[in-house]
VOBATI-373136 format. One record per residue (C-alpha): y, x, z; residue in three letters. Coordinates in steps of 0.2 Angstrom, whole numbers, plus 5000, padded with zeros to 4 digits. Example, Ala and Ser with C-alpha at 12.3 -4.5 7.8 and 13.67 -1.06 7.14 Angstrom:
BEGIN
497850625039Ala499550685036Ser
REM end
This chain:
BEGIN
507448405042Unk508748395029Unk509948335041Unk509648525048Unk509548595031Unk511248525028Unk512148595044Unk511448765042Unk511948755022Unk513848725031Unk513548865041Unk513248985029Unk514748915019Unk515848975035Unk515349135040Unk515649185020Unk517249145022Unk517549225037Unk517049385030Unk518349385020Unk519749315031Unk520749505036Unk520549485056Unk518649475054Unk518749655040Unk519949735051Unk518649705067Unk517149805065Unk515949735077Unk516549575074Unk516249595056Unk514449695059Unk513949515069Unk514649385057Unk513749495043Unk512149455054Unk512449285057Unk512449255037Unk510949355034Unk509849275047Unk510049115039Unk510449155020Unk508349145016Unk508448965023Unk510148905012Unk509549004996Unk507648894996Unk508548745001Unk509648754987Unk508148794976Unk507348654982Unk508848534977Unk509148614961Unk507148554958Unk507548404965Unk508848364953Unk507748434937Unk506648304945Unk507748164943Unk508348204927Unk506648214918Unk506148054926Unk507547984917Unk506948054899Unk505447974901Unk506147824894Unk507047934879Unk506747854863Unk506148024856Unk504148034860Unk504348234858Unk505748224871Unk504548084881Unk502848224882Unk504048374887Unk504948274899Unk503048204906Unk502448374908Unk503948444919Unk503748274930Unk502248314932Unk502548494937Unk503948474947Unk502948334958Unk501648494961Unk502948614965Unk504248484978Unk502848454992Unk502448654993Unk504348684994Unk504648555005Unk503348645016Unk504048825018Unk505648775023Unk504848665035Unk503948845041Unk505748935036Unk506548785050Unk505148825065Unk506048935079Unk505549125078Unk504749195093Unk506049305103Unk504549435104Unk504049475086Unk505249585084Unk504449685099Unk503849845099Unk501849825106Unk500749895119Unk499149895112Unk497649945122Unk495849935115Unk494449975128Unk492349955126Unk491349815131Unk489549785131Unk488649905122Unk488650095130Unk489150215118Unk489150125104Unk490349995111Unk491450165114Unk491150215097Unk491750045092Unk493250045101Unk493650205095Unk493250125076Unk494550005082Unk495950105088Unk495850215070Unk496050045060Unk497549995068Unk498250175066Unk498050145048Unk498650025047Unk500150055057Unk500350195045Unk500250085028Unk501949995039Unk502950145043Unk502550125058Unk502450255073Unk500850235087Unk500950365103Unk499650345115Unk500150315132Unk498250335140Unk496550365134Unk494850395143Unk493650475129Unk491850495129Unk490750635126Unk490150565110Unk491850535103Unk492150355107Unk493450285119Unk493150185137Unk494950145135Unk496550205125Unk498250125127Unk499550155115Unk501350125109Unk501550065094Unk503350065088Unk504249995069Unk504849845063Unk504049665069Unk502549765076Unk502349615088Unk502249475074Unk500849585066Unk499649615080Unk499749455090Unk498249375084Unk497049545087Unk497049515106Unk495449465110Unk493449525108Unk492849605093Unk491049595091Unk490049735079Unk488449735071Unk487749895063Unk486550025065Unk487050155080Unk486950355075Unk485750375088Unk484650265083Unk483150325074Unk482150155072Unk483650085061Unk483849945071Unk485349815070Unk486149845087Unk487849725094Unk489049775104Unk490949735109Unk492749815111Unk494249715118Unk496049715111Unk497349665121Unk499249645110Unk500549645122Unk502549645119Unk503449815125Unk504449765141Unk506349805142Unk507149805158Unk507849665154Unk506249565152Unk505449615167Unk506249665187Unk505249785194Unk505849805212Unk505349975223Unk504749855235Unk503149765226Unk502749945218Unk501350055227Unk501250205218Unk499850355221Unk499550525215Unk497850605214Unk497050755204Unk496850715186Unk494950705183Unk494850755162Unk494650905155Unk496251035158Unk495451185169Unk496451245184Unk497651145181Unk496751005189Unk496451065202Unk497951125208Unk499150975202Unk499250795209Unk500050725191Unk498850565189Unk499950425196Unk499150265197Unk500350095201Unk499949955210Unk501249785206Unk500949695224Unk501349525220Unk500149525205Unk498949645209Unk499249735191Unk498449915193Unk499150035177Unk498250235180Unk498950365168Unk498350565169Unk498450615152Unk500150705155Unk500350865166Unk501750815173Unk501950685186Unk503450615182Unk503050605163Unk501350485167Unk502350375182Unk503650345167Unk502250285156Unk501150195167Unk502650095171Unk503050075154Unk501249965151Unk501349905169Unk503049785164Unk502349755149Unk500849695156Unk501749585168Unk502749515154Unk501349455144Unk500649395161Unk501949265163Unk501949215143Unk500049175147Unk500749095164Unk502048965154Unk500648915140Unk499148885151Unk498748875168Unk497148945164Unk497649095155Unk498649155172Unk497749295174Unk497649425161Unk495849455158Unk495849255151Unk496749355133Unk495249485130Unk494149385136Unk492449495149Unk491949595133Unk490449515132Unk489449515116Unk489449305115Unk491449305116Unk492049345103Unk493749305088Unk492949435075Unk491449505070Unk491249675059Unk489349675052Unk489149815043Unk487549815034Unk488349655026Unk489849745022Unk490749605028Unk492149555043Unk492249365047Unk493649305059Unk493049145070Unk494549085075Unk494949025057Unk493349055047Unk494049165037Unk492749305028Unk493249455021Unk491749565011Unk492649745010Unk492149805028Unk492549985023Unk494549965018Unk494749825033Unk494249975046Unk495350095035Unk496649975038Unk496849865024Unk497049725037Unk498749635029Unk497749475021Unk496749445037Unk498449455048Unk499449345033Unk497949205037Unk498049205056Unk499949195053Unk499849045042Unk498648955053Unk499748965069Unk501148905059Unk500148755052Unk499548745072Unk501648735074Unk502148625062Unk500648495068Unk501448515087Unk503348485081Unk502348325071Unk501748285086Unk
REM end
């Protein structure tokens, strides 16, 4: 590790002095990546020389410990003492600051969120869902246009897909995907029974051309009278387009726009993303080919969270991590609960690079 430490310190000590030299101020692009090249790696070089300045306040104290001076002896004890706390947890986050970053959490996300088990409540749920990670998305600064949604009469959603767009929207929302189990008392129901039921999240990277080739040829593309609420309109126009990605079998609908050409555009917009997070799944696990294996069937016994709301509290599974402030979570206050997940798959990381 400090080997690497070391070379990247180098680094850094280089690509200052480039900055400087005249050919790079006089080349504005090359300037603009140089200056890049420094920043990326500056967070790494400034803790590593934090670390070695402790390290060498370290090894000076150990050396007053045999002062003559038993004043100088305690003071010198006490920072030993400290600085043996401190070295391990530093030594730590630049083992975390050294693990290679994801090519995708700088992604913008497709996010879709639709009801599982449950009937209308699981629709309400979903729709509970969908208005959390707005918030929260707006505490980031960041912007959220839906691409598709299916409502229901009571206000809830079957399904609702939607872009969400900032900075390292991807590195936030990974660790939703899955099913998210609620238990509370429904609206409608006049007993005040405890009712569960379930939504899925899937969190999928935004595909860029580059990411994903979709050729003419696998693509089967229909158009069909949109089914919602729009009056004549409907009837008259052929604008739902739904798509159909031959080799994988990846079906994306979208009717939400009057126009034809607006809702092919989106529906191939979540279609590539789709078959992007398709092959991720693909390279990690055999079994999580298909995409279905990252939500999971919706059913209430599958579950990473669960929101119980006459215990006011939200527990995720995956890292038994419980949170008793329901009410700003679903506001979405969710940044300690995404901080944790984050941790816990660096942890997961560092115990594979171990390894």
């Amino acid at each position: 590790m400090f080997a690497k430490l070391e070379s990247l310190e180098q680094r850094y000590t280089e690509l200052e002095a480039s900055l400087a030299r005249s050919d790079v101020l006089s080349d504005q692009e090359l300037y603009r990546r140089t200056a890049k090249a420094r920043a990326d790696i500056e967070p790494v070089v400034l803790a590593f020389r934090e670390y070695r300045e402790l390290q060498r306040q370290l090894e000076d104290n150990r050396e007053l410990l045999n002062d003559e001076d038993h004043e100088i002896r305690l003071m010198a004890q006490e920072e030993v003492h400290r600085l043996e706390k401190e070295m391990p947890e530093r030594e730590h986050a630049l083992r975390l600051m050294l693990l290679p970053p994801d090519p995708l959490d700088e992604k913008n996300t497709v996010l879709e969120v639709r009801a599982g088990t449950g009937g209308d409540e699981a629709a309400l749920f979903a729709a509970d869902l969908f208005h959390m990670y707005c918030r929260y998305a707006e505490i980031k600064r960041w912007k959220v246009e839906i691409l598709s949604e299916m409502p229901t009469d009571a206000g809830g959603y079957k399904e609702v897909i939607a872009l969400v767009s900032g900075r390292r929207v991807y590195s936030h929302l990974r660790y939703e995907s899955g099913t998210h189990r609620v238990q509370r008392v429904p609206v409608t129901e006049s007993q005040g029974r405890i009712h569960t039921s379930a939504a899925t999240v899937a969190v999928m990277p935004e595909a860029e051309e580059v990411d994903v080739n979709l050729r003419p040829e696998d693509l089967r593309i229909d158009v069909y009278r949109a089914s919602g609420a729009g009056g004549q309109h409907v009837n008259k126009t052929e604008s739902a387009v739904r798509i159909t990605h031959i080799p994988t079998g990846i079906v994306v609908t979208c009717e939400d726009e009057r126009s034809q050409h607006k809702n092919k555009a989106r529906a191939l917009k979540v279609l590539a993303s789709r078959i992007l997070q398709a092959e991720r799944e693909k390279q990690h696990s055999a079994e999580a080919a298909e995409r279905r294996s990252q939500v999971g069937s919706g059913d209430r016994s599958e579950r990473i969270r669960t929101y119980n709301f006459p215990q006011g509290r939200v527990t995720d599974h995956r890292i038994n991590l419980t949170m008793y402030s329901l009410d700003r979570f679903m506001e979405g206050e969710i940044e300690e609960m995404v901080e944790a997940l984050a941790a816990a798959a660096q942890a997961e990381a560092l115990k594979a690079e171990v390894n």
